[in-house]
C-alpha positions in Angstrom: 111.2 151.9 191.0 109.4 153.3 187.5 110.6 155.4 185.5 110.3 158.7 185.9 107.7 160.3 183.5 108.1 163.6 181.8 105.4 166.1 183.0 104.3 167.3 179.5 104.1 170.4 177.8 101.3 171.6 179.4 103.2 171.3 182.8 106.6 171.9 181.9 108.4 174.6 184.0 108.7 176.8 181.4 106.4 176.2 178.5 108.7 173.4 176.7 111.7 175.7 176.3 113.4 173.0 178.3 115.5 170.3 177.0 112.7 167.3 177.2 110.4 170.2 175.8 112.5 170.7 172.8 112.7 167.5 172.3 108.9 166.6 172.0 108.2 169.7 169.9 111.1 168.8 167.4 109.6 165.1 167.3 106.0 166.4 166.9 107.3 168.5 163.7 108.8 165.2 162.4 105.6 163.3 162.9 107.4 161.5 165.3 105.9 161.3 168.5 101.5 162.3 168.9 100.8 165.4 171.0 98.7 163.8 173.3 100.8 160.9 175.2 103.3 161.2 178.2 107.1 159.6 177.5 109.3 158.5 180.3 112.8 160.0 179.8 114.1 156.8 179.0 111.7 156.9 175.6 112.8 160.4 175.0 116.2 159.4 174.5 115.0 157.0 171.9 112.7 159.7 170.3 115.8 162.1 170.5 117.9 160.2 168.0 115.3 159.7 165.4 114.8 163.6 165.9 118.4 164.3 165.2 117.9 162.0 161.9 115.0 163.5 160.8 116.8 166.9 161.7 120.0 166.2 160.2 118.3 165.4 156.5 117.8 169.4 156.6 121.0 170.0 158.2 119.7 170.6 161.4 118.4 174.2 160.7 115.0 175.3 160.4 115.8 177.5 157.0 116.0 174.1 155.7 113.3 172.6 156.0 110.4 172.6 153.3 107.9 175.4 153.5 105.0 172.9 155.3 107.8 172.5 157.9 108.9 175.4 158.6 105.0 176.6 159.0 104.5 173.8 161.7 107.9 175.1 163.3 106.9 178.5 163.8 103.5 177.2 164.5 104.6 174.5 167.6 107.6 177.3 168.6 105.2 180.4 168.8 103.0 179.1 170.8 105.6 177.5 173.4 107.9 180.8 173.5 104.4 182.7 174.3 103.5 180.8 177.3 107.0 180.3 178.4 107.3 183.8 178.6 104.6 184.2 180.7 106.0 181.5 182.8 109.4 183.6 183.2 111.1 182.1 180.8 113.6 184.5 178.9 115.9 183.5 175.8 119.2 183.6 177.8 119.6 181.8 180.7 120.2 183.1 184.3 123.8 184.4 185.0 124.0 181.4 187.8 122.9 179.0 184.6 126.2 179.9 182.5 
């Protein structure tokens, strides 16, 4: 059976607010993964923990990060939040969620 492949960005339920979402964006900050190639789940583990090194060297908080950084943050994050918005999407999940 393959693996199951992670639908993308551009089809992601809401917009890449998900966890596999937030995963790629963080690794696309780092220079980690390209933003044009699919990643079975099994790879996104792998890409996960180079993420939380990369992350942790600014103690995992976006004030950290140097000023090109936190450009490209806002940058990837606006644009998600925006369309996942529009997807339904809210900051907080669902009351059945918690």
């Amino acid at each position: 059976m393959p693996e199951k492949i992670y639908c993308g960005l551009d089809k992601d339920q809401f917009g890449g607010m998900t966890p596999p979402g937030n995963i790629i964006k963080d690794a696309w900050l780092f220079g980690i993964l390209p933003e044009t190639e699919n990643w079975t789940h099994g790879q996104l583990q792998v890409v996960n923990e180079k993420v939380k090194i990369e992350s942790g060297k600014y103690g995992c908080l976006v004030s950290n990060l140097p000023d090109d950084l936190k450009q490209r943050h806002a940058e990837i994050n606006t644009k998600a939040v925006k369309k996942a918005k529009v997807l339904g999407w809210g900051p907080t999940p669902p009351d059945d969620e918690v």
